[in-house]
C-alpha positions, 0 to 999 in steps of 0.5 A: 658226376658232372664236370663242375659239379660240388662233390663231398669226402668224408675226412675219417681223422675228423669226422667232418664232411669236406668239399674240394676246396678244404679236402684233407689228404687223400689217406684220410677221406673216403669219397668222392661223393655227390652230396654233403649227405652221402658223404655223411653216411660214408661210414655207415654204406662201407659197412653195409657194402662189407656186410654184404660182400662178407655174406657173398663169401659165405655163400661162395663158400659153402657151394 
């Protein structure tokens, strides 16, 4: 990202899309992220990363 550029957390004990100036703690986001939607969809990409991380795992250990 570049210098100054707008970036977003997503604020799991809210639920809420936050931008630096109202972030909450760092225990409660996840990001940062570049736009008010990637944050949005924070949850939703930790899943799918986890999922395939898991699938990776399976196949590992099946060799």
């Amino acid at each position: 990202m570049s210098e100054g550029a707008v970036q977003y957390w997503y604020n799991l004990s809210t639920g809420q899309v936050e931008s630096a100036t109202g972030k909450g703690q760092g225990k409660d986001v996840m990001g940062p992220y570049p736009t008010r939607a990637a944050a949005q969809q924070a949850l939703e990409s930790a899943r799918a990363r986890t999922e395939a991380w898991d699938e990776e795992d399976r196949r590992w250990d099946d060799k």
